[in-house]
VEXGU-355647 format. One record per residue: x, y, z of N, C-alpha, C, O in turn. Coordinates in steps of 0.05 Angstrom, whole numbers, padded with zeros to 5 digits, always signed. Example, Ala and Ser with C-alpha at 12.3 -4.5 7.8 and 13.67 -1.06 7.14 Angstrom:
<sites>
+00264-00114+00156+00246-00090+00156+00264-00066+00156+00285-00066+00169
+00257-00045+00142+00273-00021+00143+00258+00001+00157+00268+00023+00161
</sites>
This chain:
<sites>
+02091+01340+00008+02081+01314+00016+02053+01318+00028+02034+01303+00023
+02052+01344+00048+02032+01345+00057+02007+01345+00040+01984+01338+00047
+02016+01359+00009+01992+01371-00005+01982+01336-00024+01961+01329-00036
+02007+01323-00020+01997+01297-00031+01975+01276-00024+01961+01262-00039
+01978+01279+00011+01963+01268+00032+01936+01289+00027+01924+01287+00049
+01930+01296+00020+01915+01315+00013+01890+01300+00003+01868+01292+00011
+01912+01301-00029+01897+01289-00053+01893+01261-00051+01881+01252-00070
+01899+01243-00034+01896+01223-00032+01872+01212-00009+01865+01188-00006
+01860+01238+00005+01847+01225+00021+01823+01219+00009+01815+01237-00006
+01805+01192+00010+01770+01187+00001+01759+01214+00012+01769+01229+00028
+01734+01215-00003+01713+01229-00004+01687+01210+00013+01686+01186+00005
+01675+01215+00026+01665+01202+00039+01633+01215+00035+01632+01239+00036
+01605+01201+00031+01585+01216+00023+01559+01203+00041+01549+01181+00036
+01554+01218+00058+01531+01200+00078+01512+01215+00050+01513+01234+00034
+01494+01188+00057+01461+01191+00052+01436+01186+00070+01427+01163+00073
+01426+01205+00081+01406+01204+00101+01379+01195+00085+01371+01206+00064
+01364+01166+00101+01342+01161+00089+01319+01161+00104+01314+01143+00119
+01305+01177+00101+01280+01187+00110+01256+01171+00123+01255+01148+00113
+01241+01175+00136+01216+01158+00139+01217+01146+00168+01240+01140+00174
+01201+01141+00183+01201+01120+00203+01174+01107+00207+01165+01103+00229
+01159+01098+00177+01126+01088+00178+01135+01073+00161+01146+01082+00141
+01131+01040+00166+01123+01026+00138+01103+01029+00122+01083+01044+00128
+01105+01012+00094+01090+01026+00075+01053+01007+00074+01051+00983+00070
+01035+01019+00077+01014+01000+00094+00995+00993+00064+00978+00976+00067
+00999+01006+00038+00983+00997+00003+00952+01012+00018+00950+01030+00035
+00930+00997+00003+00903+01006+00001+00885+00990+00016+00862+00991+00007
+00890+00974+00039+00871+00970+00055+00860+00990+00073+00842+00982+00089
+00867+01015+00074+00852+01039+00088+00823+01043+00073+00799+01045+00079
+00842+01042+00043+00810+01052+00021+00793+01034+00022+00772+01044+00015
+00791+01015+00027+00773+00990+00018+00756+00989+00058+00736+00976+00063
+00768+01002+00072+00760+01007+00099+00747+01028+00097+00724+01025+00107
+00753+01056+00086+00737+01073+00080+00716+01069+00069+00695+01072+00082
+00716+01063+00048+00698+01052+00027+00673+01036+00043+00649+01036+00037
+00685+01023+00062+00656+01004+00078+00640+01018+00086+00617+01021+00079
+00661+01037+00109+00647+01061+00126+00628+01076+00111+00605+01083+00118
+00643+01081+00084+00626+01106+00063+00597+01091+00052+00576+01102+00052
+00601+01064+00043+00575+01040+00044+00557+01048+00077+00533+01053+00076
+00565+01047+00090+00548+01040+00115+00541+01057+00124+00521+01055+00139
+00552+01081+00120+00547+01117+00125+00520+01125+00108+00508+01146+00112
+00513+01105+00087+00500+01116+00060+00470+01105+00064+00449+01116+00057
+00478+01069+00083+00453+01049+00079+00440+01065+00113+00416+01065+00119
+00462+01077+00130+00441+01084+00154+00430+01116+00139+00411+01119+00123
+00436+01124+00143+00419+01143+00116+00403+01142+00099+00390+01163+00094
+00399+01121+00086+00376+01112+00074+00350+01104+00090+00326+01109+00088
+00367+01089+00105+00339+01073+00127+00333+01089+00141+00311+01083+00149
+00342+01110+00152+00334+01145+00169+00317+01152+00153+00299+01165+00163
+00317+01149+00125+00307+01169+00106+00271+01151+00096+00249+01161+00092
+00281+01126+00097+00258+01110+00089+00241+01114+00111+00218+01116+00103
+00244+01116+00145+00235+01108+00158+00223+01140+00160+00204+01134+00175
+00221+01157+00157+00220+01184+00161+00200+01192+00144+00185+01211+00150
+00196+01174+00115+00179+01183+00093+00163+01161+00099+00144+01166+00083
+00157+01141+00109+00147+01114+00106+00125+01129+00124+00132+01140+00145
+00089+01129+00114+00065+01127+00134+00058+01102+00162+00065+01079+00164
+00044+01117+00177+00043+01103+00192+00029+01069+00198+00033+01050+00213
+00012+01076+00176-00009+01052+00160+00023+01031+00148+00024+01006+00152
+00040+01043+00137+00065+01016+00119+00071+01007+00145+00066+00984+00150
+00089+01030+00174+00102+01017+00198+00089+01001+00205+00100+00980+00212
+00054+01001+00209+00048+00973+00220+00041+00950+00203+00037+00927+00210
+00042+00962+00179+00046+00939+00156+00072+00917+00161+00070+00893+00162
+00093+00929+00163+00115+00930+00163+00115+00905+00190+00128+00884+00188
+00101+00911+00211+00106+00905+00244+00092+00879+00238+00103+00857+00238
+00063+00885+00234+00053+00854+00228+00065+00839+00205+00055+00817+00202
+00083+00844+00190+00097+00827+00167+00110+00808+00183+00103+00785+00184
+00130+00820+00198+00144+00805+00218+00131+00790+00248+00143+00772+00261
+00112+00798+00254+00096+00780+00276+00090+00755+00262+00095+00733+00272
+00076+00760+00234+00059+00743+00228+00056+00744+00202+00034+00748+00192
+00087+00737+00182+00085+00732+00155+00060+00718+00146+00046+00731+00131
+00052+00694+00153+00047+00684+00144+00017+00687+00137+00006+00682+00115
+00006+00696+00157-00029+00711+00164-00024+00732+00141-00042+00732+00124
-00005+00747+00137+00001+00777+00121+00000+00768+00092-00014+00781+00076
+00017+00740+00083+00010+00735+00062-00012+00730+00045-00019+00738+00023
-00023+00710+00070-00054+00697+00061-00075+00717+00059-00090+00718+00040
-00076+00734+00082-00106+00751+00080-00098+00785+00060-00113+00800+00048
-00070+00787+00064-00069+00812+00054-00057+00836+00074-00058+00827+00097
-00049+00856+00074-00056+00885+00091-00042+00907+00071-00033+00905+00048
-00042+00930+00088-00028+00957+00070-00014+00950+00070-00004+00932+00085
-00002+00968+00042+00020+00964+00020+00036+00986+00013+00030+01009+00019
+00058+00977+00000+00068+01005-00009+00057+01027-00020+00066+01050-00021
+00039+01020-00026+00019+01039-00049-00009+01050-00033-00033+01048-00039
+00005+01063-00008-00018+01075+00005-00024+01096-00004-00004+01108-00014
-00052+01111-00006-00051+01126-00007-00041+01152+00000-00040+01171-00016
-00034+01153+00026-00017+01183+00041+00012+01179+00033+00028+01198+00034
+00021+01154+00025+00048+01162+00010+00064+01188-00001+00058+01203-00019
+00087+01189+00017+00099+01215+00008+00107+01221-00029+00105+01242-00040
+00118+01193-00041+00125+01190-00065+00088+01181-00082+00076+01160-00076
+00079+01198-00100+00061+01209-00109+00050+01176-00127+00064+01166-00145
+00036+01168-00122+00025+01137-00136+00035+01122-00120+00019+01106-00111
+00057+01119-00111+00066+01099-00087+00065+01070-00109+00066+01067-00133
+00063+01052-00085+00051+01023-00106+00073+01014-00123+00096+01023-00122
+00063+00995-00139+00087+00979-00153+00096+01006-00180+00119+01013-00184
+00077+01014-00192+00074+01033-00214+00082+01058-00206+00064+01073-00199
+00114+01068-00205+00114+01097-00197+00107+01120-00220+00118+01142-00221
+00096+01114-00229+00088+01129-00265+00064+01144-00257+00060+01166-00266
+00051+01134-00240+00028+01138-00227+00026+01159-00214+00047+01163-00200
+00006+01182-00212+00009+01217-00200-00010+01208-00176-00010+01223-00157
-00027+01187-00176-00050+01182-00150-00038+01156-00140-00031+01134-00149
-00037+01171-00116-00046+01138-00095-00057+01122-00093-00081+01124-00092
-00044+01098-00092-00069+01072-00095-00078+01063-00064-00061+01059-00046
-00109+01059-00062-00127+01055-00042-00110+01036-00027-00091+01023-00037
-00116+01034-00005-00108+01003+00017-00129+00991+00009-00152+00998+00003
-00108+00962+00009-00130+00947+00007-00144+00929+00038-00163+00913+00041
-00128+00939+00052-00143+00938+00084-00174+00954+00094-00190+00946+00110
-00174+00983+00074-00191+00987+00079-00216+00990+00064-00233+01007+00063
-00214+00968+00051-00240+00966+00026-00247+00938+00029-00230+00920+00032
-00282+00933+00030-00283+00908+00019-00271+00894-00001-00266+00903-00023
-00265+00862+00009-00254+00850-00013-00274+00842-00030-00297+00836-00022
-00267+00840-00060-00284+00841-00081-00302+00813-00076-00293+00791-00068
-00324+00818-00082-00350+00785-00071-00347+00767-00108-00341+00783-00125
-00349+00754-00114-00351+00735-00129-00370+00724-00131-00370+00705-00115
-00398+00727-00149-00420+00714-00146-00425+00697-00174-00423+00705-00197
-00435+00666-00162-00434+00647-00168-00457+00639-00186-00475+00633-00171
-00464+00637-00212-00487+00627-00226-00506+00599-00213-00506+00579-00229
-00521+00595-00189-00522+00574-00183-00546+00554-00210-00549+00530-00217
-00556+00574-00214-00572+00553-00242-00551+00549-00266-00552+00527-00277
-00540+00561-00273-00515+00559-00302-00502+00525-00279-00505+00501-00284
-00492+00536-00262-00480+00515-00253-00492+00487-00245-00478+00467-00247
-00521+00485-00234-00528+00468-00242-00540+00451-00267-00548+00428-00270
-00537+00469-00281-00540+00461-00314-00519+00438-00320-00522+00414-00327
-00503+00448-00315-00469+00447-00317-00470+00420-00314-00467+00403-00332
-00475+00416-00287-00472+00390-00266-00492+00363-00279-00489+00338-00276
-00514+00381-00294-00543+00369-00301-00524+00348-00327-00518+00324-00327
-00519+00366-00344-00508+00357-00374-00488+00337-00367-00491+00314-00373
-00460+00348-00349-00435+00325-00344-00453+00284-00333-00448+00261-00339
-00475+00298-00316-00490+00273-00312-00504+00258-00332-00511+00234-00328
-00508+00269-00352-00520+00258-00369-00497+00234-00385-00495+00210-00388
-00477+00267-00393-00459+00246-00413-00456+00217-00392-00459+00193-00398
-00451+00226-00372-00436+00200-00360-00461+00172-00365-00458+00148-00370
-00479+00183-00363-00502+00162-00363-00504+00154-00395-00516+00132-00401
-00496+00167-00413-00499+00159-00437-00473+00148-00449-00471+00141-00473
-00454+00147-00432-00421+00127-00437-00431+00105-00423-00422+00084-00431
-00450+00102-00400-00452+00074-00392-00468+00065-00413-00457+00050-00429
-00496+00073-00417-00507+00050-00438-00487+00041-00455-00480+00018-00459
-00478+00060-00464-00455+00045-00488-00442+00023-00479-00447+00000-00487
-00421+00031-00457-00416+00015-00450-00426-00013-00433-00412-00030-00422
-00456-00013-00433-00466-00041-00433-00479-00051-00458-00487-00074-00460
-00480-00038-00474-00486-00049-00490-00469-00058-00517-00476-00069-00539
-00442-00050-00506-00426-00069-00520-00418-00089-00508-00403-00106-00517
-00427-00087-00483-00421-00120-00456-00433-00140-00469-00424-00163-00473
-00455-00129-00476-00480-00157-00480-00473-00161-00514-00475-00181-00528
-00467-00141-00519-00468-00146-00558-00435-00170-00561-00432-00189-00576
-00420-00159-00544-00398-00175-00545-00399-00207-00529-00384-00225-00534
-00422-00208-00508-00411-00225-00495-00431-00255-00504-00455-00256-00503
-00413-00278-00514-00417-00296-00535-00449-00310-00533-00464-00320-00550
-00454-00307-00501-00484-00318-00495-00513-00299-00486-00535-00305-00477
-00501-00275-00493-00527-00247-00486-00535-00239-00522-00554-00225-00529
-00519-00251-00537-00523-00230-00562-00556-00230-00566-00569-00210-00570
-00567-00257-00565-00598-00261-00579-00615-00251-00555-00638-00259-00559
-00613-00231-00524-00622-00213-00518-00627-00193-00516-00642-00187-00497
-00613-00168-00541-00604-00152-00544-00639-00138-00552-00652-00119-00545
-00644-00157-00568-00684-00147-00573-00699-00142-00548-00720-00130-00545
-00685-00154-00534-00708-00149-00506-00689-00136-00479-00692-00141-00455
-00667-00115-00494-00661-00102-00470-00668-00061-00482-00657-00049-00501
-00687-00051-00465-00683-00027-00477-00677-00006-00455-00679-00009-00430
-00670+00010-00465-00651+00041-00460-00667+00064-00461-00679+00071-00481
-00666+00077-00439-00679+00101-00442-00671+00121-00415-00674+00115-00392
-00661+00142-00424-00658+00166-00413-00685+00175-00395-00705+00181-00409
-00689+00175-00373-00711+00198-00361-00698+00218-00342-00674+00220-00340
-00715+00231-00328-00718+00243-00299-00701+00230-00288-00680+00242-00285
-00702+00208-00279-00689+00197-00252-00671+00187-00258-00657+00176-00241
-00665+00186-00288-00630+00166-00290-00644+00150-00321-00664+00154-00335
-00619+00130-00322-00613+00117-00344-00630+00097-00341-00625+00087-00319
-00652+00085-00352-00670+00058-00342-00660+00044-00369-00656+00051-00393
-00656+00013-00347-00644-00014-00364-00675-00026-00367-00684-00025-00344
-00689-00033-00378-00713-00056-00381-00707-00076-00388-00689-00074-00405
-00715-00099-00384-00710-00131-00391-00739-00134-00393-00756-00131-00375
-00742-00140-00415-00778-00142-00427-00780-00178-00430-00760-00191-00435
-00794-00184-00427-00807-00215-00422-00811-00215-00461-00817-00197-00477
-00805-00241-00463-00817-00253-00492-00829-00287-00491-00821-00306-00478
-00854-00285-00511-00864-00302-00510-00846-00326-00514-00850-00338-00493
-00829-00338-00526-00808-00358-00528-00786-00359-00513-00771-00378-00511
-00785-00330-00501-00759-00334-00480-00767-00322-00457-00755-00301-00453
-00784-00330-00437-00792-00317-00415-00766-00314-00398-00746-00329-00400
-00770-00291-00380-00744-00288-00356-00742-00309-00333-00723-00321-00323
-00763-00309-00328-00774-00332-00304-00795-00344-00299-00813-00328-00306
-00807-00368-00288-00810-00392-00287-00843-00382-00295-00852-00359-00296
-00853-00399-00298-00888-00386-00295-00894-00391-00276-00893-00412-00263
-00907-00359-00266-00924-00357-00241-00903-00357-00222-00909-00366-00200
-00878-00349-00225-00854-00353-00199-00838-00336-00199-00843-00316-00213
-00816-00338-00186-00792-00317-00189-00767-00326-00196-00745-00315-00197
-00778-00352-00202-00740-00368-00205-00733-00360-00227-00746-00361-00248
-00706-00351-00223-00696-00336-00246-00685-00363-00268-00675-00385-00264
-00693-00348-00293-00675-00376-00311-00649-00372-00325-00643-00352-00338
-00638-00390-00321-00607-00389-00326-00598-00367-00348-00581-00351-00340
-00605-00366-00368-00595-00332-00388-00604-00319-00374-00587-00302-00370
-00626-00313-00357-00636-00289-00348-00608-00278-00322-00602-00256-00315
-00596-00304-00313-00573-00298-00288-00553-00292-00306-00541-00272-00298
-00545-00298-00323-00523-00299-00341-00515-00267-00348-00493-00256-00345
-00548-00251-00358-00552-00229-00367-00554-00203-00351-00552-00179-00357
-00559-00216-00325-00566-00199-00301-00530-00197-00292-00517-00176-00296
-00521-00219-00282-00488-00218-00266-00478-00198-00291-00464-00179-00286
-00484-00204-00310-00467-00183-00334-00464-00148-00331-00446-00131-00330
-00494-00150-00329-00502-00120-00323-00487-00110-00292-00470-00092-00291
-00496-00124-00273-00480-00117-00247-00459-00109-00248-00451-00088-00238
-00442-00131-00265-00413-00120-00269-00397-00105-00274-00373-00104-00266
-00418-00082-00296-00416-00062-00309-00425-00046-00284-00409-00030-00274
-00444-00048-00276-00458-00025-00255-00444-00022-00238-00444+00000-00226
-00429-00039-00233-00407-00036-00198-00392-00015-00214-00395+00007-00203
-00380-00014-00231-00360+00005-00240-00368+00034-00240-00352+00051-00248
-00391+00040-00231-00402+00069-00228-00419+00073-00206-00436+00057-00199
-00414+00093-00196-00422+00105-00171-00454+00111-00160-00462+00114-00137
-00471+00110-00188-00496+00117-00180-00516+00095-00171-00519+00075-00185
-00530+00097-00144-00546+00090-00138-00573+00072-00154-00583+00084-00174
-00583+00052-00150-00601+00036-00169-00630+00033-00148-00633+00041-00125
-00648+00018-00166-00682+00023-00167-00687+00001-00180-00678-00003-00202
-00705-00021-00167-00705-00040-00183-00736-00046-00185-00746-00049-00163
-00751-00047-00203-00773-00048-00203-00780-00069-00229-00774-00069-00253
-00799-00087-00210-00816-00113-00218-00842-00110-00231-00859-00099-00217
-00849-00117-00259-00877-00106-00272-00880-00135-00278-00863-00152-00279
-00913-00136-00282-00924-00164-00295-00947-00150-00321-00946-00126-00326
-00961-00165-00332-00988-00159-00342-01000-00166-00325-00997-00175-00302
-01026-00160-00345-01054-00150-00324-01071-00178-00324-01096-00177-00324
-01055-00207-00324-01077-00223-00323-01072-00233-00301-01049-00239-00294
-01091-00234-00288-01100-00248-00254-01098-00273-00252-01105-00291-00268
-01084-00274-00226-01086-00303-00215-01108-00319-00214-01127-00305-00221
-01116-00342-00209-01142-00356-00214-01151-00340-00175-01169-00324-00173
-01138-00347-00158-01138-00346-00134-01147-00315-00121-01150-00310-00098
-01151-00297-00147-01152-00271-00139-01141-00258-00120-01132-00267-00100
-01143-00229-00127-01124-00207-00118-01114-00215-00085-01090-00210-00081
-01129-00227-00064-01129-00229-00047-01107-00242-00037-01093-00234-00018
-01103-00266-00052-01079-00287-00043-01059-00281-00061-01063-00266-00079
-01034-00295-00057-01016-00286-00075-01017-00277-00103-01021-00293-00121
-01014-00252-00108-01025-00238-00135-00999-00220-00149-00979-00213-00137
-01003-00217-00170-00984-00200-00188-00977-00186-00173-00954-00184-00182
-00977-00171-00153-00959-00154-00128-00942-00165-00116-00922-00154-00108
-00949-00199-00112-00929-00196-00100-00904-00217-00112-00883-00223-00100
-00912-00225-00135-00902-00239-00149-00878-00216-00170-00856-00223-00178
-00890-00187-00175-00876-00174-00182-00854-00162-00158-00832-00152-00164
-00861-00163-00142-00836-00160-00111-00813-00173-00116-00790-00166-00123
-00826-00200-00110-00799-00230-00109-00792-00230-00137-00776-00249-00140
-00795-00219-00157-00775-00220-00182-00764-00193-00179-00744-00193-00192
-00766-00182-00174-00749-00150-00164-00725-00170-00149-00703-00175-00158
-00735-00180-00125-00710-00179-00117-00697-00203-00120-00673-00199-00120
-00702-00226-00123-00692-00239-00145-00672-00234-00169-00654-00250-00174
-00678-00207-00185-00664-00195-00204-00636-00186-00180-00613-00195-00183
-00644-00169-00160-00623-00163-00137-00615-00176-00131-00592-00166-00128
-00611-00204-00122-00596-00216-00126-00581-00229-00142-00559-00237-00137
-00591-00231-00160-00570-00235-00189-00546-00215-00191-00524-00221-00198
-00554-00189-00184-00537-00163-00193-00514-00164-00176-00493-00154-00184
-00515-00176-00147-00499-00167-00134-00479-00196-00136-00455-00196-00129
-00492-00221-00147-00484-00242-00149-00455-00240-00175-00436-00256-00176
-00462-00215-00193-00450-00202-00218-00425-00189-00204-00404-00189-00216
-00425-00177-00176-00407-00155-00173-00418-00132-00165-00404-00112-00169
-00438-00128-00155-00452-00103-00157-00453-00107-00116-00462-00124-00101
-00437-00081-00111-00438-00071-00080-00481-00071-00076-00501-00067-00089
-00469-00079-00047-00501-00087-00036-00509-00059-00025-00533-00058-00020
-00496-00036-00020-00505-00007-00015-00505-00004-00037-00481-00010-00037
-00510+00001-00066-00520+00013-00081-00541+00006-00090-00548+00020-00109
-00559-00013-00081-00589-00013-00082-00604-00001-00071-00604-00010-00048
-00619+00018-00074-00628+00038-00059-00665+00023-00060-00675+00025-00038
-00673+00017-00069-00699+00003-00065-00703-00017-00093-00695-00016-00116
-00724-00038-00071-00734-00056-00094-00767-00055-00088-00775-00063-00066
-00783-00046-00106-00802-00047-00104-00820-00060-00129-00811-00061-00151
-00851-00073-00122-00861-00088-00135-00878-00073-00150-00893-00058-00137
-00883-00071-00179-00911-00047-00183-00936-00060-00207-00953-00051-00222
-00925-00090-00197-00958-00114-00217-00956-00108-00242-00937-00112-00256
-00986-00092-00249-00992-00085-00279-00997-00055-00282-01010-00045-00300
-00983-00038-00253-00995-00008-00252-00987+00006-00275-01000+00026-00283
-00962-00004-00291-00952+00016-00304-00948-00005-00325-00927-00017-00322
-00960-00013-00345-00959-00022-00368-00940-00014-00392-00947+00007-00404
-00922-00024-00400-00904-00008-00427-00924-00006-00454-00926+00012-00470
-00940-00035-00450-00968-00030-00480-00986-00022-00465-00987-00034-00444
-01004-00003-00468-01028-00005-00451-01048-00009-00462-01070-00006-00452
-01041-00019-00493-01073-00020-00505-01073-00054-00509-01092-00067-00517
-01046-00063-00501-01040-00091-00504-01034-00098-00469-01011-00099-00462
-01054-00102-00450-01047-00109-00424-01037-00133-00417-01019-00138-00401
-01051-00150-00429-01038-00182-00435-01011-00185-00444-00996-00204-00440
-01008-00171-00454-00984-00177-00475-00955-00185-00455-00946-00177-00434
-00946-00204-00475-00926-00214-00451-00900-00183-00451-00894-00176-00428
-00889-00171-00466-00877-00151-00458-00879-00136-00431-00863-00131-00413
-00906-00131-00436-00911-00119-00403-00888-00133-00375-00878-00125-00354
-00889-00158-00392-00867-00174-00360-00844-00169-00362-00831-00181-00378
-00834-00147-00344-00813-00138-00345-00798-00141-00324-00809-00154-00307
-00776-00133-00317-00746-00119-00300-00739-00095-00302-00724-00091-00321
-00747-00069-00287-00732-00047-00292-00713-00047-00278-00717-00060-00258
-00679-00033-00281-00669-00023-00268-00667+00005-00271-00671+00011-00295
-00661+00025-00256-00669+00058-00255-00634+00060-00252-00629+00045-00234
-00614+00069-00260-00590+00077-00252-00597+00109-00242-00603+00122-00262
-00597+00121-00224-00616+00142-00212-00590+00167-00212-00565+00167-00208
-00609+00184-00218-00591+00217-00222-00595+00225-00191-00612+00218-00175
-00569+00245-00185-00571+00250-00159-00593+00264-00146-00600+00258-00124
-00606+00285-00163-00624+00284-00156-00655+00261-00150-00671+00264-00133
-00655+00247-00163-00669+00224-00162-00666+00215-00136-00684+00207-00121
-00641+00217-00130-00637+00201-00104-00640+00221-00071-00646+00213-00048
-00635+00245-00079-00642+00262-00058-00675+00270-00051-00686+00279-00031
-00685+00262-00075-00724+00270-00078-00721+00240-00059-00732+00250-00039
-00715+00209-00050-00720+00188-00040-00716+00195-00017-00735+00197-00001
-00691+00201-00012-00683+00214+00022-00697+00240+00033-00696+00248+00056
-00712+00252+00009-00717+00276+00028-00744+00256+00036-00750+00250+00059
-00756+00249+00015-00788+00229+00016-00786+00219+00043-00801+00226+00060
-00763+00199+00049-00765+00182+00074-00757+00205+00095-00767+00206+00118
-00744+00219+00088-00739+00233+00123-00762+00246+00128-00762+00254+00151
-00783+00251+00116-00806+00264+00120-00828+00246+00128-00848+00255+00140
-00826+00227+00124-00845+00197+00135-00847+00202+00168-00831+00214+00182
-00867+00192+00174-00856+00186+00206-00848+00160+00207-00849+00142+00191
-00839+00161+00227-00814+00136+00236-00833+00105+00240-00820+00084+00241
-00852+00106+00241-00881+00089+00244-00887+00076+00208-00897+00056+00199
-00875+00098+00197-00887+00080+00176-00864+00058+00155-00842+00067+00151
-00869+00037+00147-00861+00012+00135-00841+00025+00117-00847+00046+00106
-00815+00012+00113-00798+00014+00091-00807+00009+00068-00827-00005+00066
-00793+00020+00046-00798+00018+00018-00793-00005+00004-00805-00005-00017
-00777-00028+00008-00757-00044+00013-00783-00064+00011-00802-00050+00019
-00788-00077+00008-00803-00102+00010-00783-00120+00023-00759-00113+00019
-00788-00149+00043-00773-00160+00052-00775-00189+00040-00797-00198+00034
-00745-00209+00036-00743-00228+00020-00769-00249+00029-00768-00261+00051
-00788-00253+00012-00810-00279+00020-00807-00305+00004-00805-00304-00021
-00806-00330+00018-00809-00351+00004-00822-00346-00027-00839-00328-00032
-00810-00367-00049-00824-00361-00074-00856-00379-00070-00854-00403-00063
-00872-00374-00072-00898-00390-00077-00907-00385-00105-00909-00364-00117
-00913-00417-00117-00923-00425-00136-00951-00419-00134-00960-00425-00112
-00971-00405-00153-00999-00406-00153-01004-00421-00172-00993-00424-00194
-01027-00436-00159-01038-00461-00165-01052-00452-00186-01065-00431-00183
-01052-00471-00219-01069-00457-00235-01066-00436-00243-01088-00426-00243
-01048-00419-00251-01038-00399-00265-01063-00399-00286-01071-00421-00293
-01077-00375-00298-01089-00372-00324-01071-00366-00343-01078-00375-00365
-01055-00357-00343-01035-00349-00372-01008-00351-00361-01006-00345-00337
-00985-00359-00375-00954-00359-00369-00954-00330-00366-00967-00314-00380
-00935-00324-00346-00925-00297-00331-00901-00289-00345-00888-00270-00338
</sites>
């Protein structure tokens, strides 16, 4: 029995299980891994700062004071010369060092001042030769200037674009012996203004007659001054057109000094209207003229005088 009790007893089987650490995966490595990053970048920057000249550190110092000064004017660069890495600079291909540019003049840039006033000379022109055009399709288009178009002429000089309004025997500009303007002549004048306001250059208005004398001679009211009060007469028409009252820069009277016929002095053409549309220089030779005047002497400007009729005119004006 006993040997039965024997065979009958279980077997009983411990298993011991090991360990007393839970199991923690790969956030150690990914911790290492930072350390081994950050072990690598202070090592680098030990290493940059060690090879870096003393010309980049204060490169470097004023970057941060004063980006913005550093951008605009410049200073040393990577590409100093004493650079430990051989060409330095953007180009490491390079066996030489490139200069600072802190310590070299900056390159001078010199300016053609005659090419450039050439330049300035020609753009003035075109512009002066788009306005004629463009007045002279004002008047060609506009339904009551067309049959003036013979008696307006164009000419390029020195001082600008000159408009002339020439006198004709059948269509005089104004009254005989006066300054009253006659109705086409305002018509033709406000026209032109109109056009002139639209551009910036300064004007010149100048009054011509022929060479025939008053009965009353030179003394009393005479072609001087009869060519004045139609100057400005014409000025007022222009500005009556649209034309700003600062862009008249003078109105002056000049009789029969400057004849367009001169072998024909009589001739009614001689009675004219210039206007001068004046180049800038034109207008700086006026200002330098007057600032050089003494202050004692009379403006250029003639001032507005009653119109007077002379008695007895010898020939229509």
């Amino acid at each position: 029995m006993a040997g039965d009790a024997k065979k009958l007893q279980p077997i009983i089987v411990k298993k011991i299980k090991k360990g007393g650490h839970g199991h923690h995966g790969g956030a150690w490595k990914i911790a290492y891994a930072d350390f081994v990053t950050a072990m690598m970048a202070f090592f680098l920057l030990m290493w940059l700062l060690g090879s870096t000249t003393e010309g980049d550190k204060k490169g470097i110092a004023d970057y941060f004071q004063a980006p913005l000064k550093v951008a605009m004017f410049g200073g040393s660069g990577a590409g100093d010369a004493s650079h430990v890495v051989k060409g330095g600079g953007q180009d490491l291909t390079r066996t030489t060092g490139q200069v600072k540019r802190g310590d070299i003049e900056a390159e001078r840039k010199t300016i053609n001042l005659m090419a450039l006033k050439q330049e300035q000379i020609r753009a003035e022109i075109a512009r002066l030769r788009t306005l004629q055009q463009r007045l002279e399709g004002e008047i060609a288009s506009h339904p009551g200037l067309g049959a003036f178009k013979s008696q307006i002429l164009f000419e390029l000089t020195r001082d600008g674009l000159r408009i002339q309004i020439v006198d004709a025997q059948n269509r005089p500009m104004f009254a005989s012996g006066a300054a009253a303007v006659q109705p086409y002549m305002q018509e033709l004048l406000r026209a032109i203004g109109g056009v002139l306001a639209e551009v910036p250059n300064r004007l010149t208005l100048e009054g011509h007659t022929d060479a025939t004398p008053f009965s009353g001679g030179e003394r009393g009211y005479s072609n001087w001054e009869l060519s004045a009060d139609r100057a400005n007469a014409s000025r007022r028409e222009l500005l009556a057109g649209g034309l700003p009252e600062d862009r008249v820069l003078r109105v002056q009277g000049l009789a029969s000094s400057q004849l367009l016929l001169r072998d024909r002095p009589e001739d009614p053409t001689n009675r004219r209207i210039s206007i001068v549309v004046m180049t800038r220089d034109a207008e700086d030779a006026i200002f330098h003229a007057q600032s050089a005047q003494p202050a004692q002497d009379e403006p250029s400007i003639r001032p507005e005088r009653p119109t007077i009729v002379a008695s007895q005119p010898a020939l229509s004006r």
